[in-house]
C-alpha positions as CSV (number, residue, x, y, z in Angstrom):
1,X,18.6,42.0,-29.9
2,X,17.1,45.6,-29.3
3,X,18.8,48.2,-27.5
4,X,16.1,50.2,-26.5
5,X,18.4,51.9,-24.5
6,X,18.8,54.2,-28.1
7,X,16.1,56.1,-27.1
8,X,15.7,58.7,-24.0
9,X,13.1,57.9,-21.6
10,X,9.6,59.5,-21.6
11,X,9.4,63.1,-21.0
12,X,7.4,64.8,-18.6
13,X,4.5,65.4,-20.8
14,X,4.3,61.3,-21.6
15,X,5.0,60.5,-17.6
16,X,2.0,63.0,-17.1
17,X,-0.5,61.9,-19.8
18,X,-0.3,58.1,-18.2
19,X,-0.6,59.6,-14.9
20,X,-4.0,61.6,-16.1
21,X,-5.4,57.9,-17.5
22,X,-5.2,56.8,-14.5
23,X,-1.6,54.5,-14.5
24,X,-0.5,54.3,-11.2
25,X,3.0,56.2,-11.0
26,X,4.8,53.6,-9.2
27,X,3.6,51.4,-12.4
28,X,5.5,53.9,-14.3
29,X,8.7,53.9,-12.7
30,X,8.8,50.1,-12.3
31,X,8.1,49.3,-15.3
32,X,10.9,51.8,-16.4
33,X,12.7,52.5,-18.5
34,X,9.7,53.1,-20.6
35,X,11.1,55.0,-23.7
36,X,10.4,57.5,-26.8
37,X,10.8,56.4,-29.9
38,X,9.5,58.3,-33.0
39,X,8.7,56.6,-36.4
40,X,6.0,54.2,-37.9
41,X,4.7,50.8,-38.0
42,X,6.2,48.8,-41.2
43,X,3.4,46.6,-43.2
44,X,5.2,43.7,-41.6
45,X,4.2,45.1,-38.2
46,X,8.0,46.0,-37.5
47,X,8.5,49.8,-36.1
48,X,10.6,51.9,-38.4
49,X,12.5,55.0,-37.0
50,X,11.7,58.2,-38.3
51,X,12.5,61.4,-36.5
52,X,9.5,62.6,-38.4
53,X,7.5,60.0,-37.3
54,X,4.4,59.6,-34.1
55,X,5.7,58.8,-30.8
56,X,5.3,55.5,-29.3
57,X,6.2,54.4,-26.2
58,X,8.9,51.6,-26.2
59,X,9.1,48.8,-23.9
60,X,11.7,46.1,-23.3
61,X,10.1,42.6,-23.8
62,X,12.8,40.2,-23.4
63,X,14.8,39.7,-26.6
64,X,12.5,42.2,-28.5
65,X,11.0,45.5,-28.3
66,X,7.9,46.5,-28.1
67,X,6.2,50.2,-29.0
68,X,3.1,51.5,-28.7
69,X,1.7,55.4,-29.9
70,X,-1.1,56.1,-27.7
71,X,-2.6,58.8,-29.9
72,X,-3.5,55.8,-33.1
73,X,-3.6,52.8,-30.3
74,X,-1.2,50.9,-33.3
75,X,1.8,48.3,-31.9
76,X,4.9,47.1,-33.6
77,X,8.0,45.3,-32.3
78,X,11.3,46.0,-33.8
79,X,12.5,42.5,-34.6
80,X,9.0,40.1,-34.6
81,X,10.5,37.9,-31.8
82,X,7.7,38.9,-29.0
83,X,4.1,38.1,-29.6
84,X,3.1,39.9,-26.7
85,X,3.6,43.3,-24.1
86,X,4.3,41.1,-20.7
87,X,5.3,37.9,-22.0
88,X,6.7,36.9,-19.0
89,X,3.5,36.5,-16.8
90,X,2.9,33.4,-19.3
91,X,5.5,31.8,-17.6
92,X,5.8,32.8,-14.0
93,X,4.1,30.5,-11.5
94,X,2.8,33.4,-9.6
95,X,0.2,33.6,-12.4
96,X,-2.1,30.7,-11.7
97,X,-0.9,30.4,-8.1
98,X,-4.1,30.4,-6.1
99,X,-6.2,29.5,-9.0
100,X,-4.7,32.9,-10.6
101,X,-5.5,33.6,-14.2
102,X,-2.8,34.9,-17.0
103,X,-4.9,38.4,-17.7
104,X,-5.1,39.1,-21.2
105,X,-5.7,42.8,-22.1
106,X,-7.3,44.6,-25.4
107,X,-4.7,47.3,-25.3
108,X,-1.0,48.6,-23.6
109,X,-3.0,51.1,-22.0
110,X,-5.5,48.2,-19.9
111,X,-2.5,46.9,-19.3
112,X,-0.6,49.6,-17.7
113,X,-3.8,50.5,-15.7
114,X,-4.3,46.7,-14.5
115,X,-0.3,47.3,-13.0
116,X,0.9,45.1,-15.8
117,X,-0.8,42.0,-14.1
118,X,-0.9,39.7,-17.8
119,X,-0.2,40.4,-21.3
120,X,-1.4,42.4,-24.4
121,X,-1.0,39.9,-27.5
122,X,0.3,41.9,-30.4
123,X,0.7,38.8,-32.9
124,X,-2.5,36.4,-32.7
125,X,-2.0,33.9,-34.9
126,X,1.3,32.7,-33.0
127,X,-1.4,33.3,-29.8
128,X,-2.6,29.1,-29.8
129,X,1.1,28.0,-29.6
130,X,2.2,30.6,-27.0
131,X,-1.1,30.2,-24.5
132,X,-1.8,26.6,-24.9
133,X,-0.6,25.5,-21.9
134,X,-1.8,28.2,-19.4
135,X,-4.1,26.4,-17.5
136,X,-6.5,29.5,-16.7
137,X,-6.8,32.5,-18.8
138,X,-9.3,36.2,-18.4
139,X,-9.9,38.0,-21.2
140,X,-11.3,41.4,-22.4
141,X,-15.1,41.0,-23.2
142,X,-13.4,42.8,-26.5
143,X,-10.9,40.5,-27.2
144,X,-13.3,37.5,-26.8
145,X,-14.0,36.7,-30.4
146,X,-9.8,37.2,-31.5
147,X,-9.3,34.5,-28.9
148,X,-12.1,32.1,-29.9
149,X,-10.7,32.5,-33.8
150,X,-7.0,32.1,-32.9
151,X,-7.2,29.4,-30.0
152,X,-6.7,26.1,-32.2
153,X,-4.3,24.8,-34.3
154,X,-2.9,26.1,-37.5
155,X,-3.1,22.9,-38.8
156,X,-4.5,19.5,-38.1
157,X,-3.1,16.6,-39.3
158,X,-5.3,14.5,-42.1
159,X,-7.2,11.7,-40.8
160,X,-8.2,8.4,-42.2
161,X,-10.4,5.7,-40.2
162,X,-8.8,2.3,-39.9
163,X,-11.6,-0.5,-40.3
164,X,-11.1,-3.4,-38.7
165,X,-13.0,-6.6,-39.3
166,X,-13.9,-8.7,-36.8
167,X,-13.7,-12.9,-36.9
168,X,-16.4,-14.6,-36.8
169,X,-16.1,-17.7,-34.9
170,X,-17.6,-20.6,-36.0
């Protein structure tokens, strides 16, 4: 498990740069502790420290990590475990009470501006497995060919065609 509690929180000038784009501040402080963490995104889609590195903004998703730099828009997670930013709307009944949807945004930053109402999926091939059972989902118009791709099995099984022959009766 992550302890994204390794890295300080978001300065001033990050707290003031969401504010600019238009994230509602008390969507900042709940959903701190947002985080600084500095490095780059692994070719396995893992984040890797570096001092050196861009800054990304960390967020705590369950079990995993999540971290996003705003400037190059690119996501990691530090252990692979999450397949999305907000994971847990998947799963709350709130989401589809009322004929609700599970929002599904292009990017962190939709998200944040939306009040993190939904989900941001970082990993779309594990998307089919992990969505399959919402019963209602909205998507961004950008997103809409991902989702089309991505929404059906990996893998269906082979099929034959039984024939069976009828009696005649004489």
């Amino acid at each position: 498990m992550m302890d994204i509690e390794r890295f300080p929180f978001i300065e001033f000038r990050q707290f003031d740069w969401l504010r600019r784009a238009g994230v509602d501040t008390t969507v900042i402080t709940r959903r701190m502790p947002i985080r600084l963490a500095h490095g780059t995104v692994a070719g396995d889609g893992r984040f890797d420290v570096d001092p050196e590195g861009r800054g990304f903004l960390a967020f705590s998703e369950g079990d995993d990590a999540v971290f996003w730099c705003p400037a190059t828009g690119q996501t990691a997670t530090w252990s692979g475990i999450a397949f999305a930013l907000g994971e847990a709307a998947i799963l709350a009944p709130e989401t589809f009470a009322f004929d609700g949807h599970l929002n599904v945004y292009a990017t962190p930053l939709e998200w944040l501006l939306s009040g993190c109402d939904g989900c941001v999926v970082l990993d779309w091939p594990r998307a089919f497995d992990r969505l399959r059972d919402c019963p209602r989902i909205a998507i961004s118009e950008s997103l809409l060919f991902l989702y089309r791709r991505h929404m059906k099995p990996a893998r269906l099984p082979e099929l034959s065609v039984l024939v069976v022959r009828k009696a005649v009766s004489a």
